[in-house]
N, C-alpha and C positions, 0 to 999 in steps of 0.2 A: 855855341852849339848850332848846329846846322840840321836843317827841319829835313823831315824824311821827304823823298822824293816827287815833286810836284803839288806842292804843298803851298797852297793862297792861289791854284790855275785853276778857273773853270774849266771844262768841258762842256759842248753839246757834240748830243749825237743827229744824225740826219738817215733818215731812210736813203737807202743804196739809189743810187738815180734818181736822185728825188732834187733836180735840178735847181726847181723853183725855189724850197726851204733852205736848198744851202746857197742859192742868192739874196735870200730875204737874212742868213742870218752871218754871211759875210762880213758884214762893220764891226759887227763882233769878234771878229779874231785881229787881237792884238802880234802884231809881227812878234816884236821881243820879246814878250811871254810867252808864246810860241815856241821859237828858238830855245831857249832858255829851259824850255819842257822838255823838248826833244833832246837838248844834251843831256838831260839828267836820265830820260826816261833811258837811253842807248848805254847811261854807264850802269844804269842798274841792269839790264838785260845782259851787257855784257861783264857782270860779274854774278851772273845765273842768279840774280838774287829776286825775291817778292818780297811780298806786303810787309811782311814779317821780319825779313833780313834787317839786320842791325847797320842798318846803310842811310847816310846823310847827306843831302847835296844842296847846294845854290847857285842856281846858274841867274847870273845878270849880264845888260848890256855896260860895259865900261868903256868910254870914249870912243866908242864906234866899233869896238871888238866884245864877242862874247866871251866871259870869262866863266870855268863854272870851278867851285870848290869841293870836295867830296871828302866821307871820313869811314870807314867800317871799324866798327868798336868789337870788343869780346865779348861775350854772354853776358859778363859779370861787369865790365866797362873799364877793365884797369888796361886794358891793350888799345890802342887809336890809332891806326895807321891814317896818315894822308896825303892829299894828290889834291895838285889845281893847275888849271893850263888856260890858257888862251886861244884865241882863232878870229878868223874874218866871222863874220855873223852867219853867213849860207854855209859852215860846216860844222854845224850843231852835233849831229849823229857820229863825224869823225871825231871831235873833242869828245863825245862821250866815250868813245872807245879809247880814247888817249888816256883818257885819263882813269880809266877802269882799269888798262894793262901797267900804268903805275901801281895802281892800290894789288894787282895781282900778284906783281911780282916782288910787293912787301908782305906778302902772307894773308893775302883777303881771302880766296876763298877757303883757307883753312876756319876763319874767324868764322864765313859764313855759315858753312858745314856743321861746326860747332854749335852752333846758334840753333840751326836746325833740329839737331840732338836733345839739346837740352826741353 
């Protein structure tokens, strides 16, 4: 089972130009969880999907490459479509869209749509 998107990542936020705070709180961002964020957050953006969408992903670092997994289920959960791809680490946002236009082109955003409705 694959946790819904961004799932065990902190965030902080920092006031816009607020130089100082985002160098005080700097050591705090983990590179890999980072990446790992950002692929998942691009494949849910790029399957129009929110909070709510029936949409699954795990992005980790594996041997030097990010890899991330994803799954869009049916309302009901008897339909699972999935997609998993890999990449250098610095193309987190392109793996998410890679692998978002896989799960599209097996009938995601129908499942999403659905989901929406019900």
């Amino acid at each position: 089972m694959l946790p819904a998107i961004g799932q065990g990542a902190l965030a902080l936020e920092t006031r816009e130009g607020d130089a100082r705070t985002r160098d005080i709180v700097a050591p705090l961002d983990d590179f890999e969880t980072h990446q790992s964020v950002l692929a998942e957050r691009a494949l849910l953006a790029a399957l129009r999907g929110g909070c709510l969408a029936p949409v699954g992903a795990y992005g980790r670092i594996e041997a030097g490459r990010l890899a991330l997994d994803a799954v869009v289920l049916s309302p009901d959960g008897r339909q699972r479509l999935v997609a998993s791809g890999s990449t250098e680490v610095a193309a987190a946002a392109a793996l998410g869209q890679e692998v978002a236009e896989s799960l599209l082109g097996q009938g995601a955003a129908e499942l999403i749509a659905a989901a929406r409705a019900t």
